[in-house]
N, C-alpha and C positions, 0 to 999 in steps of 0.2 A: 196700377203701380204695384201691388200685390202679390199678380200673378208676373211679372217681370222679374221681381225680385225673386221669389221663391226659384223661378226657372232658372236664373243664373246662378244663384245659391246652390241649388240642389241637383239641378239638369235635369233628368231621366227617373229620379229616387222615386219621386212622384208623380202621379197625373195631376196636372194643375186646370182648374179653368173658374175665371173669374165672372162673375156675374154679381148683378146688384137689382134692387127692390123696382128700378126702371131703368129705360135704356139711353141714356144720351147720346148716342149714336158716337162721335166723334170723343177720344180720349183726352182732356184739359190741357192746353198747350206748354201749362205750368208743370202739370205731372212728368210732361214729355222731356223738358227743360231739365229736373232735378232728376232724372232717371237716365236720364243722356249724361250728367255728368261720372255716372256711378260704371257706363256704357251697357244699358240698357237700351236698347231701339224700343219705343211706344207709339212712334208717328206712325205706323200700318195695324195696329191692335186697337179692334171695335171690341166698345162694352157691348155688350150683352143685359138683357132682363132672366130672373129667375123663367117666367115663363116661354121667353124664348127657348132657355133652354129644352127645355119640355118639351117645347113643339119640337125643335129640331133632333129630338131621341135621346139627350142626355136623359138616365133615367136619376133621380136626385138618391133615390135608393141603394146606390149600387159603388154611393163615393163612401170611404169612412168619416172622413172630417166634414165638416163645413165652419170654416172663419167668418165671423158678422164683424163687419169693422162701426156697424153704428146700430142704434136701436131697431131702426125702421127696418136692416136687415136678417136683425135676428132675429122679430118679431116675424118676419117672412117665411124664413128656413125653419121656426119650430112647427109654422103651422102648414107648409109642403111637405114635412116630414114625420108629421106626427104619427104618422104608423108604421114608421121605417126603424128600424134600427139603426145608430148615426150619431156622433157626435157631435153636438154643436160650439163650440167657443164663442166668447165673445169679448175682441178685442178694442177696450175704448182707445182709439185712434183718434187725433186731433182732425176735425174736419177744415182744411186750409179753405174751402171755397170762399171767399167774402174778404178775407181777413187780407190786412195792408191796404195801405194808400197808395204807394209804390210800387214800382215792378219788384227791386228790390227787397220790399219787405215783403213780398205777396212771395218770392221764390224763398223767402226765409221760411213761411210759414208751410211753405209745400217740403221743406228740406227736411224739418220738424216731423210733420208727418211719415215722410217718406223712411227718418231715420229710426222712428218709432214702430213700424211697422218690422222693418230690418231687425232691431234689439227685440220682438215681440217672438220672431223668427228662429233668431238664434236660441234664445229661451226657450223654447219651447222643441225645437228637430234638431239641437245643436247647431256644432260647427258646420261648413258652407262644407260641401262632396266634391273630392280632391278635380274629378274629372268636370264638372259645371266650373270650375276656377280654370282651366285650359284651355 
């Protein structure tokens, strides 16, 4: 969701690539749902794990930021990066997984997030880059 938003946000300002603490192979069909309304595409974007990235040549060194959107992943990124120089953030993000009885209320709690993440965005790189709004 993350890496969808920053890219329509920002287009090209950044190199973006998201990864997490493991890999769920397929992206939440909820995420994909509340990120389609925003017109985000997510149904063809596979997560990724920290060490995948690794194996496949990202070197974690070489990015300046890294955003932890929960504990399990900051605690990951201090300690792949511990000899790097690199910033790491850490942004408490509502976790929507679990949450709601209903469909409904299950895409309320993915919106929540998805919105938080958005305002977490703006705050932090500013306004969205005229040419990613085109």
């Amino acid at each position: 969701m993350a890496e969808g938003l920053m890219k329509q946000m920002y287009g090209q300002r950044a190199y973006v690539q998201s990864a997490g603490v493991k890999n769920d192979m397929e992206v939440d069909g909820f995420s994909v749902a509340v990120c389609q309304e925003l017109g985000i595409e997510l149904s063809r974007h596979r997560s990724r794990s920290f060490e995948e990235m690794q194996e496949w040549g990202d070197d974690l060194s070489q990015f300046d930021l890294i955003v932890a959107l929960s504990p399990a992943s900051q605690r990951m990124a201090l300690e792949l990066t511990r000899y790097h120089h690199l910033d790491i953030e850490y942004w408490p993000i509502l976790d929507p997984t679990g949450l709601g009885e209903t469909r409904d209320a299950k895409l309320a709690a993915y919106r929540q997030a998805r919105d938080q993440i958005r305002d977490r965005m703006l705050a932090r790189f500013g306004p969205p880059t005229e040419e990613a709004d085109a």
